[in-house]
N, C-alpha and C positions, 0 to 999 in steps of 0.2 A: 721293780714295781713295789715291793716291800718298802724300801727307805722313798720312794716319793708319797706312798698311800700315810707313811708315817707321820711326814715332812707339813705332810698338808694340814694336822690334824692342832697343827699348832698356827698362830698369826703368825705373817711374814715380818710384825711389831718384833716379836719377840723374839725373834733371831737376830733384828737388829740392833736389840737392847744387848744381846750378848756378845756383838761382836765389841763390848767395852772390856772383856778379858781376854780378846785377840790383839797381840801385839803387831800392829803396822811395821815397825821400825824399833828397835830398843832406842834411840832416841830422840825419834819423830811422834812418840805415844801408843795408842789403841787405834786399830782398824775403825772402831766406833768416832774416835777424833776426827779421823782422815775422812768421813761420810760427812760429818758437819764442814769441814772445808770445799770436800769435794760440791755440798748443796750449794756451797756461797759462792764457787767459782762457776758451776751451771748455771745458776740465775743469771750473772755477769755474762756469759758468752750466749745465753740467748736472748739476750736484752740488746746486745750490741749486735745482734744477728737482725734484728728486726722482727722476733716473735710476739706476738700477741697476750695477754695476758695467760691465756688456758697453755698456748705454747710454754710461758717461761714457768707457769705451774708445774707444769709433765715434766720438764727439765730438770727443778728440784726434786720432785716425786721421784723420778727415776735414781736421779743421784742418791736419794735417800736410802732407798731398797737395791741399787743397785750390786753390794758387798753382803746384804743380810743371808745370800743361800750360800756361801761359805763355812756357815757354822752348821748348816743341812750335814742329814746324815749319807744325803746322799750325793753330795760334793764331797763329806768328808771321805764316802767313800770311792768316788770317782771323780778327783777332783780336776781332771780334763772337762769335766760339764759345767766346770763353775760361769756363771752368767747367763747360760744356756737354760740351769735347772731353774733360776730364777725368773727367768722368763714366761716358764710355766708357772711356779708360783703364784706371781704376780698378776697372770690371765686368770687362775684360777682362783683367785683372791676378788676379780672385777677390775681391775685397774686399768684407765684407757690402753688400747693398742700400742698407743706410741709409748708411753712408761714399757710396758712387757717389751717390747721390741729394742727400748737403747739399752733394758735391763740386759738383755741376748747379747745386742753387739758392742759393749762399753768396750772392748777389752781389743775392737778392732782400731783400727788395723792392725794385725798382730807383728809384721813382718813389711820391710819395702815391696810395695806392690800389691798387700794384700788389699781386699775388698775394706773398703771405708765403713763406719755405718749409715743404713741406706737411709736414715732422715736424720734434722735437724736436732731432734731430740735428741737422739744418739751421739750424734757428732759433738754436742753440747756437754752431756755426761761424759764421755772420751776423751776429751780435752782436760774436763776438771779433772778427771783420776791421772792423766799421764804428766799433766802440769806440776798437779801438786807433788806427785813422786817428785819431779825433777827438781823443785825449787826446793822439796827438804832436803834432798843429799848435797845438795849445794851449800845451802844453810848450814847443815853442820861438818861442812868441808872436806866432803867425802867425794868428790866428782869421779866422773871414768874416768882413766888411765890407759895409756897406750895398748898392756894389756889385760887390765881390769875395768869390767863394769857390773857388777852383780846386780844390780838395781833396772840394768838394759835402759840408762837412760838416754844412750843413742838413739835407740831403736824407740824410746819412748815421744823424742824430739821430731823424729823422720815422721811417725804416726800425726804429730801434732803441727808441723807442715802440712801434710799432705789433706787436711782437715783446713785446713785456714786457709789454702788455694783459693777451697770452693765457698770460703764465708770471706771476702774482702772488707765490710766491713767490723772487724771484729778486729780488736787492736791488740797485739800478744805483750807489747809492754804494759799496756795498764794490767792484762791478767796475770804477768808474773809481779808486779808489785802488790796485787793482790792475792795472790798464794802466799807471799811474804806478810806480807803483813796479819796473816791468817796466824802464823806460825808465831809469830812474836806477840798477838794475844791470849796464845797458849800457853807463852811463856819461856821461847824458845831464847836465849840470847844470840842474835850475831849481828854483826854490823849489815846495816840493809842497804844501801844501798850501794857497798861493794860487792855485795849477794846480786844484787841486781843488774851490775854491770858485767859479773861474771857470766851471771846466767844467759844476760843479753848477747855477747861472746859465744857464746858456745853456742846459741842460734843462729847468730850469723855464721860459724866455721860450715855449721851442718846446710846453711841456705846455700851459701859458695862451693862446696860438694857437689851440690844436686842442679849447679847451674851448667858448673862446671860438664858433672854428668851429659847435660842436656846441652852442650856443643858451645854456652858460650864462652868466650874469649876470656882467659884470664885478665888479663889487663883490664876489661870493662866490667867484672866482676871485683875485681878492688876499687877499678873507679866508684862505683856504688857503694862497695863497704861500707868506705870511709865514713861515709854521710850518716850511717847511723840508723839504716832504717831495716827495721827484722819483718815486718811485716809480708809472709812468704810470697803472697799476689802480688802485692808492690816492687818487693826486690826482685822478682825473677821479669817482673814486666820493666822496670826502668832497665836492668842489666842485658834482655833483648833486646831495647829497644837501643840504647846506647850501639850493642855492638853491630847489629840492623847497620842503623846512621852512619856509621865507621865503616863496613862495608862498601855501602852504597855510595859514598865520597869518602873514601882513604887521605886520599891527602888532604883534602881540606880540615878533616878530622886531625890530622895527625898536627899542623902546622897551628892550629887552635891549642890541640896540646903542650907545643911549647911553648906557645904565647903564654898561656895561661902557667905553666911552672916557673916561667921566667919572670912573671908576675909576680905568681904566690914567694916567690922565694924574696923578690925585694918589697913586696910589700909589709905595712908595719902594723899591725892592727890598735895597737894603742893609741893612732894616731886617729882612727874612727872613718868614719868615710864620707865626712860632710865637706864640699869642696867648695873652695870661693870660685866662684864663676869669672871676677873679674880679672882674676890673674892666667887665664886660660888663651892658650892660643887657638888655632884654626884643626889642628888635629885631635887637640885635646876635649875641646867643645864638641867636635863629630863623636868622638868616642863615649863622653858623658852621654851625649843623647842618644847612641847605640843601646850604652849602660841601662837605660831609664825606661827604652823601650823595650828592651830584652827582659828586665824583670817582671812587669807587666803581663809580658808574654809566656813569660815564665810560672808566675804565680797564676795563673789562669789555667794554662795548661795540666799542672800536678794538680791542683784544685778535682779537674775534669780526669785527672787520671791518663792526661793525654802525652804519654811521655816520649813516644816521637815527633810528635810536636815542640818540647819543651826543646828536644835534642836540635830540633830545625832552629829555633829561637835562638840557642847558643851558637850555632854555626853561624847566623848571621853578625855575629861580634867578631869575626877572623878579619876582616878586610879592616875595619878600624881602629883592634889593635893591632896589626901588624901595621898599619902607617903609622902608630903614636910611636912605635918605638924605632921606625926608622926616621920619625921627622923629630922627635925630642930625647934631650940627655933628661933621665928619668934624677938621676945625683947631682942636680947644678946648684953651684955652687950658695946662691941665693938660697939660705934656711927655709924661708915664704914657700918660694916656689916648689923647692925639694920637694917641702911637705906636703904643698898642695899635690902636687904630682903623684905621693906614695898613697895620699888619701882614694885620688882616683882610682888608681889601681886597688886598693882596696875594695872599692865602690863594684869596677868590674870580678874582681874575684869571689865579689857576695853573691854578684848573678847568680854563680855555679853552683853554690852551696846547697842551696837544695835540691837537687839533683844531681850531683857525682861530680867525685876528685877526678877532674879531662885529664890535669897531669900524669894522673897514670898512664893516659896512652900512649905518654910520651916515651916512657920507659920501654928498654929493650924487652921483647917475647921472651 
């Protein structure tokens, strides 16, 4: 009661001004730095949330004050209360509800499983503070280790999955190139966007854990990988839905998977996928227009987020290539043709590309 009657006697300003003599990180800066990052990564994830102006307001607010009861004397001396004390603070300062409320649960989820925090505000601020950790130990090439993480930037990733579930539109690549680039007008030197390919890495290891967790199929969880997409609702919804589709028609699934490796392997990509039509015979033409309808089908689908539909759309390519490679030598000897041929397949193997390497399912469990 002592150190809050204390705490109170001063602005929640001024605690924040002081956290520019709390070091963050020895070479990430001051905890005061890390609240200017932290503002700029909040605005960014409630803007891409669909918040309203007063929303992406409380976002920043909260980010701002969220670190300032740290330097309280009564987190310095309980500092199990840290965000909890500022919570009151912050109410008792006037600050809307939602700011005192993401100021309490920034720090959620603490643990797999824990409670999230309970609004958008929150979830907002939560994001900025566990991102930006993550993308400076990166930055200065300090990641977790088999059995090193002192940073818990595992546990920092799992929190900020488990957070982007329930915002789908909110895209985690554009926020870690903006945590980076946060860092490099600070003055940080590293190269960015191998910072960013790592970081992106190590999101997908953690998205593929937690598919894996959740029962789906290895193989259709690399099928996905491949493609490049971290975004945790997307990946875990194409990776069900894939292995859903595979379930439910095995062999059909499986015999598209090696059409389609036996594709990717001889196809040439230098070679582009624009195909002369007139050199085309009767199986080849069915399969272009397969091709043509299938993309279509395709891009609509992920468009819609529909991605057992996209999985249908590509099952329907099985019957026309598996006739193109039993009714044509894809290597004849005719340069023209060869190429037109390898262009095709090229043509069918772009279908897949945005949504998932099928060859994997070819591959043994």
């Amino acid at each position: 009661k002592f150190f809050f009657e204390e705490d109170l006697k001063r602005p929640m300003e001024e605690f924040v001004q002081r956290l520019g003599i709390v070091t963050f990180q020895e070479k990430l800066g001051s905890t005061l730095q890390k609240v200017g990052r932290m503002e700029r990564l909040a605005k960014a994830v409630a803007q891409a949330a669909g918040e309203d102006g007063q929303g992406v307001s409380n976002a920043v607010r909260a980010a701002h004050l969220a670190k300032a009861d740290l330097v309280s004397q009564a987190v310095v001396e309980f500092t199990s209360q840290q965000g909890v004390m500022g919570g009151y603070y912050a109410e008792a300062a006037g600050e809307p509800a939602d700011v005192c409320a993401a100021i309490r649960e920034h720090y959620r989820p603490r643990f797999a499983g824990d409670e999230l925090p309970s609004g958008t505000c929150g979830k907002c601020v939560a994001i900025a503070d566990k991102l930006d950790t993550a993308c400076g130990i990166f930055a200065i090439h300090e990641p977790p280790t088999g059995s090193s993480d002192p940073y818990a930037v595992r546990r920092a990733a799992i929190g900020i999955i488990a957070m982007l579930r329930t915002m789908p539109s909110v895209h985690l690549k554009d926020l870690i190139a903006l945590a980076l680039s946060s860092y490099a007008e600070q003055g940080l030197e590293f190269d960015a966007a191998a910072v960013q390919a790592d970081v992106e890495k190590f999101f997908l290891g953690r998205l593929a854990a937690i598919a894996k967790e959740e029962g789906v199929a290895p193989d259709a969880i690399e099928a996905v990988s491949s493609v490049g997409v971290i975004d945790p609702a997307e990946f875990l919804a194409r990776a069900e839905a894939l292995d859903a589709a595979r379930s439910e028609q095995p062999e059909l699934f499986d015999d598209l998977a090696t059409a389609y490796a036996r594709a990717h392997n001889l196809a040439d990509t230098s070679l582009g996928c624009e195909v002369d039509t007139a050199l085309l015979g009767e199986s080849e033409r069915a399969l272009l227009s397969a091709c043509e309808q299938g993309e279509q089908k395709v891009v609509a689908c992920v468009e819609d987020s529909d991605f057992a539909g996209a999985c249908s759309a590509l099952a329907e390519l099985r019957e026309p290539i598996d006739r193109f490679f039993e009714d044509v030598l894809v290597m004849d000897e005719d340069t023209k043709v060869r190429e037109n041929r390898l262009r095709l397949l090229n043509r069918f193997a772009s279908v897949f590309a945005d949504v998932a390497n099928i060859g994997a399912l070819s591959r043994k469990k």
